[in-house]
N, C-alpha and C positions, 0 to 999 in steps of 0.2 A: 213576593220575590225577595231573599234576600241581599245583601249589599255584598261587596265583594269585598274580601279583607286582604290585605297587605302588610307584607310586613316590613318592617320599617328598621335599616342600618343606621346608626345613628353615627352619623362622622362629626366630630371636635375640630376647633381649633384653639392650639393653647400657645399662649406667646409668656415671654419673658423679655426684658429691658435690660439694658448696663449703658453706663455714662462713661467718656474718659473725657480728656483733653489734652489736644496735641497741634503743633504746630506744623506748617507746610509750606509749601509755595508752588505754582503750579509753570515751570517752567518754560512753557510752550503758550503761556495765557494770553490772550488777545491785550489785555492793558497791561501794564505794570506794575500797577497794587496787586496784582494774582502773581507775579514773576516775584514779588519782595515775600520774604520770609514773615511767615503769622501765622495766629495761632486762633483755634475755636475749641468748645465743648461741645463734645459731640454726645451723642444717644444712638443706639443700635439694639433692633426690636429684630427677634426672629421668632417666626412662627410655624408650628409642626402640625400634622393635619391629620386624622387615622382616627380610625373607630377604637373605642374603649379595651384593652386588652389585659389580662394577666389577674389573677385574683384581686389585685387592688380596685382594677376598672378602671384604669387611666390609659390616656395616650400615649406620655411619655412621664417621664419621672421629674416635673418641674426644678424641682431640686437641683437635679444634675445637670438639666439644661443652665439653669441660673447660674450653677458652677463653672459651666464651660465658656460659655457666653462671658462673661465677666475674666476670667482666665485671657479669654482672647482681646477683650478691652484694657485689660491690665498690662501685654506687651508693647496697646502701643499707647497708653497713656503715660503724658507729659514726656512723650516721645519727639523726633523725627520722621514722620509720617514715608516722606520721600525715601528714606533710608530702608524700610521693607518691602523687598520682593515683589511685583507686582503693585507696587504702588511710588513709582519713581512718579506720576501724575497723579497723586491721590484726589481725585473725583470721588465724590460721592460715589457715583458709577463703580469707581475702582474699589470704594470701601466696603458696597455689597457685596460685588464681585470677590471679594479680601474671604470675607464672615461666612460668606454661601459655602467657597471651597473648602474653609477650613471645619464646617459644621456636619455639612451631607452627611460624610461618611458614618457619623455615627449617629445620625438621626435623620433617616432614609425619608421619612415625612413631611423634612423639612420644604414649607412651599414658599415661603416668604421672607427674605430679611428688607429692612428700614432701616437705611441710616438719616439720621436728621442733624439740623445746628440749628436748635430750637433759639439760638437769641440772635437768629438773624433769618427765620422763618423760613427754611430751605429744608427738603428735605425729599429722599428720593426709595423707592422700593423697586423692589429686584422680586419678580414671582420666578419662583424655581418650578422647573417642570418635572414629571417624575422619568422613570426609565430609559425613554429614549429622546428626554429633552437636551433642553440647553447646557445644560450641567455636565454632559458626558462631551458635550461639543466644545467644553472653552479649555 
């Protein structure tokens, strides 16, 4: 008898990184060292997910992602954090929420962003859902 064969879709995940540093205060914070103006280095990892496509046989074109990603870390580095749009409470929360929205649209794969403040050991991930997730609901 022979074995049954299967064929096998091969799904990726590929991430990219970009650092900035920016300052905040979180105005509604339960202490008042989160209500006082300061400042972190942050890290923000997004990750895009799809089967190999296009004569090259990639996901996405890491490149561009790195371009984009970094573009968007470069608006709010050694910024005012509170001062953009959706992040008058810039939470962690609020920063993936920030990178998700402004990423989707042109990288529909996108499942994942991370943001972190690696020198103080925090750090929080956002899973993007695809079509009829979260992402069309915020």
């Amino acid at each position: 008898m022979s074995e049954p064969t299967f064929e096998i879709t091969p799904i990726f995940e590929i991430t990219k990184t970009a650092q900035f540093d920016a300052a905040h205060s979180l105005p509604t914070g339960p202490k008042a060292s989160y209500q006082k103006l300061h400042g972190h280095s942050f890290s923000v990892e997004a990750t895009v997910r799809g089967a190999m496509t296009g004569p090259v046989g990639w996901v996405a074109d890491l490149g561009e992602l790195d371009v984009a990603l970094k573009a968007l870390a470069h608006e709010l580095d050694h910024g005012h954090l509170n001062e953009h749009e959706g992040l008058e409470s810039p939470t962690l929360e609020h920063l993936c929420l920030h990178f998700a929205r402004r990423l989707k649209a042109d990288y529909p794969g996108l499942v994942r962003v991370g943001v972190s403040r690696p020198t103080v050991g925090e750090r929080c991930v956002l899973e993007v859902s695809g079509a009829s997730g979260v992402m069309e609901r915020l």
